[in-house]
VOPAKOL-31802 format. One line per 2 residues: their letters; for each residue x, y, z of C-alpha. Coordinates in Angstrom, 2 decimals. Layout:
BEGIN
A> X Y Z  ...
// end
This chain:
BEGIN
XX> 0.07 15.32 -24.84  -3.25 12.84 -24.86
XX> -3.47 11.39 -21.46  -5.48 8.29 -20.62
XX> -5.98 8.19 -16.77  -7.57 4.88 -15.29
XX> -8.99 6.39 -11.85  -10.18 4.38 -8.92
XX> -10.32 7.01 -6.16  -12.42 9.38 -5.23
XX> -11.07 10.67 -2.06  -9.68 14.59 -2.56
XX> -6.00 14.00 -2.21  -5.19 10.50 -4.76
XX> -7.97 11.98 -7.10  -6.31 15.18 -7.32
XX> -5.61 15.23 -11.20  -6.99 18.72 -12.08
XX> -3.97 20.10 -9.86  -1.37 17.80 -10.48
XX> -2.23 18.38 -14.52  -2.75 21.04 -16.66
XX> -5.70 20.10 -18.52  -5.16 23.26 -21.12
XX> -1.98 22.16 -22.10  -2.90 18.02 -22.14
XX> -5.81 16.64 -23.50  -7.20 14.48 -20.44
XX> -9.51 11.43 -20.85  -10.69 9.37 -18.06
XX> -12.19 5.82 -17.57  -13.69 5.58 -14.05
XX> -17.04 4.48 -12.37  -20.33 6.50 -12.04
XX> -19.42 7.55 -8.28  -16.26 9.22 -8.93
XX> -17.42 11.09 -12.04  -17.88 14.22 -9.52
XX> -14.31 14.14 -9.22  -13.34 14.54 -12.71
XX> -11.83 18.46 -14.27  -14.71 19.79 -15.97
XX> -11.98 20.32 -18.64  -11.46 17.00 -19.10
XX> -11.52 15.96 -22.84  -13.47 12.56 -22.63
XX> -14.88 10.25 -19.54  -15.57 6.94 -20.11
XX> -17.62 5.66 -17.46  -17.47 1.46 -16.10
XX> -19.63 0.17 -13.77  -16.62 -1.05 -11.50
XX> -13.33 -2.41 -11.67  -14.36 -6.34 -10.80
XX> -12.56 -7.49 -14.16  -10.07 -5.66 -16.42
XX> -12.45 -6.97 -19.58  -14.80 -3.27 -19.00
XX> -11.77 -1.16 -18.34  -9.83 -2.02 -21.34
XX> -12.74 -1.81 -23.77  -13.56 1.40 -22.04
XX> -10.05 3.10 -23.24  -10.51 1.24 -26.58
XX> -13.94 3.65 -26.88  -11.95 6.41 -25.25
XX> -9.38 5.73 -27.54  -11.73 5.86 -30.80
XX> -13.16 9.04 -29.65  -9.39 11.07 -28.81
XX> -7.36 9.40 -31.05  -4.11 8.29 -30.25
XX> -2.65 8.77 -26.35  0.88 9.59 -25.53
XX> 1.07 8.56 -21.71  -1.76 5.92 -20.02
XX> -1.40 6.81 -16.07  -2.78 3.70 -13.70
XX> -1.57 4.89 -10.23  -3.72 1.90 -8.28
XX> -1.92 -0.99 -7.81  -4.90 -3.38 -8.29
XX> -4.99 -1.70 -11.88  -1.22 -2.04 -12.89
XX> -1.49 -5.33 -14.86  -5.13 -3.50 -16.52
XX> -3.29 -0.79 -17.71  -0.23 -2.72 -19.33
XX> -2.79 -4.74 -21.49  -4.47 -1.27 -22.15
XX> -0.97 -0.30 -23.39  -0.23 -3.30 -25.25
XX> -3.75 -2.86 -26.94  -3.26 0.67 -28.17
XX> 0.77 0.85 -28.14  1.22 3.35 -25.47
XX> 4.42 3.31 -24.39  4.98 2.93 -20.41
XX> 5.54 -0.29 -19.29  4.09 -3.57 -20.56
XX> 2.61 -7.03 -18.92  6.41 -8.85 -17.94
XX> 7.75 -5.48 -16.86  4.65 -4.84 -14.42
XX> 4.59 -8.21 -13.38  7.76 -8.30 -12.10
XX> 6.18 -5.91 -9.86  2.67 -7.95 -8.58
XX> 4.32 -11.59 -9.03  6.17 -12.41 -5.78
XX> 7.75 -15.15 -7.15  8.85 -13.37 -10.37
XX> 10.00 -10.55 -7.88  12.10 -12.48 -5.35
XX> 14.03 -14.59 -8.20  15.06 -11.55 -9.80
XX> 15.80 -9.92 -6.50  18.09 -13.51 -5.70
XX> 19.72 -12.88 -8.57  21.27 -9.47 -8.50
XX> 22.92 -11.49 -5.00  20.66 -9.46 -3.04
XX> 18.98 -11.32 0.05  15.45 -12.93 -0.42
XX> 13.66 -15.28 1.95  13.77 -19.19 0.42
XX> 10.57 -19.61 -0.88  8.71 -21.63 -4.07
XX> 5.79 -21.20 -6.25  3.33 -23.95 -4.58
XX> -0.13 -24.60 -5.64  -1.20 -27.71 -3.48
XX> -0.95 -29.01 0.13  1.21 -31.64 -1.04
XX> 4.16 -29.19 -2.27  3.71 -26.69 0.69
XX> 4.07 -29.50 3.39  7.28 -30.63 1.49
XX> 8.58 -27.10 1.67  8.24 -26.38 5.24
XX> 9.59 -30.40 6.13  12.74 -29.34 4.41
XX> 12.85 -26.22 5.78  11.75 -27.61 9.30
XX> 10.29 -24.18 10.95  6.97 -22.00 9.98
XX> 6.31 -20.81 6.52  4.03 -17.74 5.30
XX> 1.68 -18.65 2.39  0.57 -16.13 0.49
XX> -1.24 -15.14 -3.24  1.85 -14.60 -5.72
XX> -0.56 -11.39 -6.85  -2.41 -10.13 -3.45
XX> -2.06 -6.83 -1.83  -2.49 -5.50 1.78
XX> -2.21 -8.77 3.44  -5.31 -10.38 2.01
XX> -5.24 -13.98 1.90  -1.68 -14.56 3.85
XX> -1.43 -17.47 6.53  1.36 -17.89 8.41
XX> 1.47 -21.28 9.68  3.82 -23.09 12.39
XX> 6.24 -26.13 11.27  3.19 -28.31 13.77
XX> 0.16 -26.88 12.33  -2.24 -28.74 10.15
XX> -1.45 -27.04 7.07  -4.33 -28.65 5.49
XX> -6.29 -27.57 7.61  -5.58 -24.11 7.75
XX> -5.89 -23.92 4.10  -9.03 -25.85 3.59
XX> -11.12 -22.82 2.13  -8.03 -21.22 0.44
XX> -7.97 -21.77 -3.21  -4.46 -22.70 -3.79
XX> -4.50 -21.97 -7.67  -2.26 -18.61 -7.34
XX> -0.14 -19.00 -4.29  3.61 -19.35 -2.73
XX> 4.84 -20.34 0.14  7.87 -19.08 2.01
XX> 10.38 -18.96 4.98  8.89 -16.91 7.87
XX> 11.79 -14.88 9.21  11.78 -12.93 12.64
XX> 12.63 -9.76 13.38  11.34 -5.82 12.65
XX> 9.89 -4.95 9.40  10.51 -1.76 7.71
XX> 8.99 0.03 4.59  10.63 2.35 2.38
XX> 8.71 4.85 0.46  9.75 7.44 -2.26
XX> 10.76 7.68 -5.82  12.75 6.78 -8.55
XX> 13.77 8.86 -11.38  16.54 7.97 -13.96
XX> 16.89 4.57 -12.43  18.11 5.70 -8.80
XX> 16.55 6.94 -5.77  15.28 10.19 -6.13
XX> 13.92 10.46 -2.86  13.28 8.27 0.28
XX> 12.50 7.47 3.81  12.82 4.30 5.37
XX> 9.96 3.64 8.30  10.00 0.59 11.06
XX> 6.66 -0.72 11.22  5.20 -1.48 14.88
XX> 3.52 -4.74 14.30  3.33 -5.42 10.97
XX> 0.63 -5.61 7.98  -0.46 -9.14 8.40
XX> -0.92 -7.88 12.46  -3.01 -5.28 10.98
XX> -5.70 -7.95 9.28  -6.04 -9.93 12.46
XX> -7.34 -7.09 13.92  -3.73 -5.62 15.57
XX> -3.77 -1.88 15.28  -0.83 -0.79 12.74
XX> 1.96 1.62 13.50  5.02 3.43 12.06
XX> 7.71 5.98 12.20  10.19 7.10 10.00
XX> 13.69 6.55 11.24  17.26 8.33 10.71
XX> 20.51 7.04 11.24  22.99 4.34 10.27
XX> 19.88 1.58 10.20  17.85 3.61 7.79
XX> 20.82 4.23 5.74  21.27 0.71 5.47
XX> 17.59 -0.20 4.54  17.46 2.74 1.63
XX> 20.89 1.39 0.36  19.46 -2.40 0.12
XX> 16.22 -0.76 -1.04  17.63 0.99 -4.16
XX> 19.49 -2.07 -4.96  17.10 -4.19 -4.94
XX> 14.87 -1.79 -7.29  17.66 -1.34 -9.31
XX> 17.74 -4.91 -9.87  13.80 -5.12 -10.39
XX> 14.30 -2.04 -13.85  12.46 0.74 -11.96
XX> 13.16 3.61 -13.90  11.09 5.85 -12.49
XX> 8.07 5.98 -10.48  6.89 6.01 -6.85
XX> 7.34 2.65 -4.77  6.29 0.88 -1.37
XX> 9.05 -1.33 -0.99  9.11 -4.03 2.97
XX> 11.85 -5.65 3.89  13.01 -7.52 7.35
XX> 15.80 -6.34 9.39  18.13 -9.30 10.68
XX> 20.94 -10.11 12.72  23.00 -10.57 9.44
XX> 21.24 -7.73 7.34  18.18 -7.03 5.23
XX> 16.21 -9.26 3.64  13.49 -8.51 0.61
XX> 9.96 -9.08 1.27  8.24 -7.43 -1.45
XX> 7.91 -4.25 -3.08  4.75 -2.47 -4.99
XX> 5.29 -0.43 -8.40  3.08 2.55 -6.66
XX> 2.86 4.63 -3.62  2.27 3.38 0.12
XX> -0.97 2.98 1.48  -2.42 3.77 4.44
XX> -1.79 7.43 5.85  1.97 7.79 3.80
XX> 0.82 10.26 1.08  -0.63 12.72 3.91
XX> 2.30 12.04 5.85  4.81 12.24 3.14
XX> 2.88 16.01 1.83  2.47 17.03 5.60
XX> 5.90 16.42 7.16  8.28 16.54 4.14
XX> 6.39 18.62 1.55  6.56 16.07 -1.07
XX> 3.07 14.92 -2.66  4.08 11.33 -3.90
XX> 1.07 11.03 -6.68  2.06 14.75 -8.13
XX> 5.68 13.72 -8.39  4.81 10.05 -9.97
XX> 2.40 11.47 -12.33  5.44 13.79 -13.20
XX> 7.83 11.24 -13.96  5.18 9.75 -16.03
XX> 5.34 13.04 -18.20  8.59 13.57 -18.43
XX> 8.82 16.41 -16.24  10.75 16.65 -13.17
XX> 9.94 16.11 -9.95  9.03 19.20 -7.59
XX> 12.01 20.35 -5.13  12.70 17.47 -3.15
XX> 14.06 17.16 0.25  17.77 15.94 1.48
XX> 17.63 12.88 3.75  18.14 13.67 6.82
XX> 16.33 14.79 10.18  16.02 18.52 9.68
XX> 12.26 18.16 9.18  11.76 15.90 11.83
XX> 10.20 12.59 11.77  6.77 11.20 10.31
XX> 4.81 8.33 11.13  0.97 6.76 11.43
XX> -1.19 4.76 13.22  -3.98 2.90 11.29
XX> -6.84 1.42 14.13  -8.64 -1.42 12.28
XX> -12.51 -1.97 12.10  -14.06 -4.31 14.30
XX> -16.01 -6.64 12.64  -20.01 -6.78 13.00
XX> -20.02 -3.32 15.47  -21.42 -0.32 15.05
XX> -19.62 2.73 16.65  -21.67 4.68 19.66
XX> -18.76 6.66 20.82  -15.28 7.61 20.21
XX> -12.77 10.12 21.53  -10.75 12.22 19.89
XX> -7.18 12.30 20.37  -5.58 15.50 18.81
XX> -4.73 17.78 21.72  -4.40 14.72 23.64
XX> -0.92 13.55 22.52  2.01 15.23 21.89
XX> 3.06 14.51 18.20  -0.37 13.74 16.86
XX> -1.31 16.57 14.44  -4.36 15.08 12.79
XX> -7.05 11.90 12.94  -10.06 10.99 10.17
XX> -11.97 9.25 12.59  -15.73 7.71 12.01
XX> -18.91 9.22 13.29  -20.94 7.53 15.75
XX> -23.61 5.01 13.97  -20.54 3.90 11.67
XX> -21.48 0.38 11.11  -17.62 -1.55 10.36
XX> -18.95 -4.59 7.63  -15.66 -5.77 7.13
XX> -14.78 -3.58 3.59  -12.78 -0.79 5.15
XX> -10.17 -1.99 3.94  -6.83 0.98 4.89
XX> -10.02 3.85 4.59  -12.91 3.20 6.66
XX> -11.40 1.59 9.85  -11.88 2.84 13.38
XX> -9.16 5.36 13.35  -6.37 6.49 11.47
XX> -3.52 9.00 12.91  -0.63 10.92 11.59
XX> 2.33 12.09 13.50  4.83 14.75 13.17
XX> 7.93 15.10 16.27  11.38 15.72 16.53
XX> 12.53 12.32 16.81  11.77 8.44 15.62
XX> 10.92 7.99 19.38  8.67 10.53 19.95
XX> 6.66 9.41 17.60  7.22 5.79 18.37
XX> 5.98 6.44 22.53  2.77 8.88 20.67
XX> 1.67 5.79 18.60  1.78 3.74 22.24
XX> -0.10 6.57 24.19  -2.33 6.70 21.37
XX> -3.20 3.18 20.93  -3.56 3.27 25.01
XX> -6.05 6.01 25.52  -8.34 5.43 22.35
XX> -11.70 4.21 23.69  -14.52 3.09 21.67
XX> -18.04 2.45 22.62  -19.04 -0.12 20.16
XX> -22.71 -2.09 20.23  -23.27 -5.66 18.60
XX> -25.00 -5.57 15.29  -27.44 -6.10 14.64
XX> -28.98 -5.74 17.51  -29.31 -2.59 19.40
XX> -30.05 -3.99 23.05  -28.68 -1.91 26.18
XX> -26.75 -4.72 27.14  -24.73 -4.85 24.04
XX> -23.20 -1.99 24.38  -19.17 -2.32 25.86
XX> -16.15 -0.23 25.11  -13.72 -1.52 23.40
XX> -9.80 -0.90 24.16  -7.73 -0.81 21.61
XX> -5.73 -4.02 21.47  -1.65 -3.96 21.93
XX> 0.18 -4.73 18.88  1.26 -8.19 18.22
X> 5.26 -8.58 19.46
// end
């Protein structure tokens, strides 16, 4: 086949291709930026190169050039989910089949998500598409308790406020521009992610994971936990999950699907056409042998997947802890913590001088952990002694004075 791949990565493991894909059976071209060229097969049959991926206009006339050069492509892979919509106009362009703009959207548009979730009668916080003060202050009156407002397209909790039924919502939002937003019911309780596959329009493979804090924790500054769970609960939350994907016409594919556990039973959040982020692929490859971006791009092909595990406990039970940066520091010290708790079987960790700017995003934060015991607990009370006995020495920037420098204890998640 002629493959198109859109890449954004250049880490080893999500830019992967030349293992995942055999480049002497498939003609491979690639649009990517200057940066990650190193990355690319040296069999590859065409790179078109972008300067970045600040608007889809460069990356779609980039595979229209890569295009007139190969000819024809077969499959367009766009594994990034800040790329989805990109690649669906790249499709609808150059007639590649894979899925199109409403199919993908259904995927990136809360709003568009949650209705069709509603409708299959599957559970879905009240919520409205709301675009001025005026119509989120009506919302939350009638609702009468706190709301969550949030972009209809962002990712990894980037612009979300979650504001009380006595806060000045006008005030909160003052800087926010409203043009692309929602606004829904805030609903209590513990928030799980399930991660895996689709193939043939059913769950090929999944776990489902209880956060410890949550996402939206994690961006005011709360370090990020997780653990896979077993049981009667999971069960529950991958039964809900594949219903609700079902319902949203994934085929095939990986997903990062969140939804909130409740006295009366799940409830959608949202759900991401794409793998998880964070430390889930690692986790996923290390602990249950299945490499998530291999698998997707495998669907994409029509191949199979590789041999994929049974749910169940027999492998044990996975989880992470993500350690966010602190803003304006620069590290001077930092332990590390492998050896030091049971469980933990590797950290990526920054190197002293590590100056955190505030565009780590999931990547370049103050720690990140993966975990690997017998049980959802054990890895549950590592994350704790973790996130207890990780101390930084971190100094003021910028400047460089004695007295600024402190450590810094990690900070308890948010209950």
């Amino acid at each position: 086949m002629k493959i198109l791949i859109i890449n954004r990565w250049d880490d080893e493991h999500q830019s992967d291709y030349g293992s995942r894909i055999d480049h002497s059976a498939h003609e491979v071209s690639y649009v990517t930026v200057p940066k990650h060229v190193p990355r690319i097969p040296a069999t590859a049959r065409h790179i078109q190169v972008v300067e970045n991926y600040l608007s889809p206009e460069p990356v779609i006339e980039a595979a229209v050039a890569a295009h007139r050069a190969c000819g024809d492509f077969d499959r367009l892979l766009v594994l990034s989910e800040f790329d989805l919509l990109t690649g669906a106009q790249i499709r609808e362009r150059l007639g590649i089949p894979g899925p199109d703009t409403e199919a993908v959207l259904v995927f990136r548009d809360k709003t568009r998500m949650k209705a069709k979730v509603a409708a299959a009668g599957l559970r879905v916080p009240q919520f409205q598409q709301a675009t001025t003060i005026e119509e989120m202050t009506a919302f939350r009156a009638e609702l009468g308790a706190s709301v969550v407002v949030k972009p209809r397209t962002g990712a990894a909790s980037i612009g979300i406020f979650v504001v009380g039924p006595d806060q000045d919502l006008a005030a909160t939002l003052a800087d926010t521009d409203l043009a692309d937003y929602q606004v829904e019911e805030y609903l209590e309780g513990p928030i799980w992610h399930v991660d895996g596959l689709m193939a043939d329009g059913s769950m090929a493979f999944g776990r489902a994971s209880r956060y410890m804090d949550t996402c939206y924790g994690f961006s005011q500054g709360h370090p990020l936990g997780s653990a896979v769970q077993t049981g009667p609960e999971a069960d529950t939350m991958l039964a809900f999950t594949e219903a609700c994907l079902q319902a949203l016409g994934l085929e095939r594919g990986a997903f990062h699907f969140e939804l909130i556990q409740t006295p009366t039973g799940p409830v959608f959040l949202e759900v991401g056409a794409r793998f998880g982020g964070g430390e889930i692929p690692w986790v996923f490859q290390d602990v249950y042998g299945v490499d998530l971006i291999g698998d997707w791009i495998r669907l994409e092909l029509g191949e199979r997947p590789v041999t994929l595990p049974a749910p169940g406990p027999d492998r044990g039970h996975g989880g992470f802890l993500l350690v966010p940066e602190p803003l304006g520091q620069e590290l001077v010290s930092r332990p590390s913590m492998v050896g030091a708790v049971p469980g933990l079987y590797a950290e990526e960790l920054p190197e002293p001088g590590h100056k955190f700017d505030g565009k780590g995003g999931y990547r370049f934060i103050l720690g990140r952990f993966r975990y690997h015991a017998g049980s959802a607990a054990e890895v549950e009370e590592a994350i704790r002694a973790t996130i207890r006995d990780y101390r930084c020495v971190l100094a003021d920037l910028p400047t460089e004075s004695a007295d600024d420098v402190q450590p810094v204890a990690v900070p308890e998640p948010a209950r």
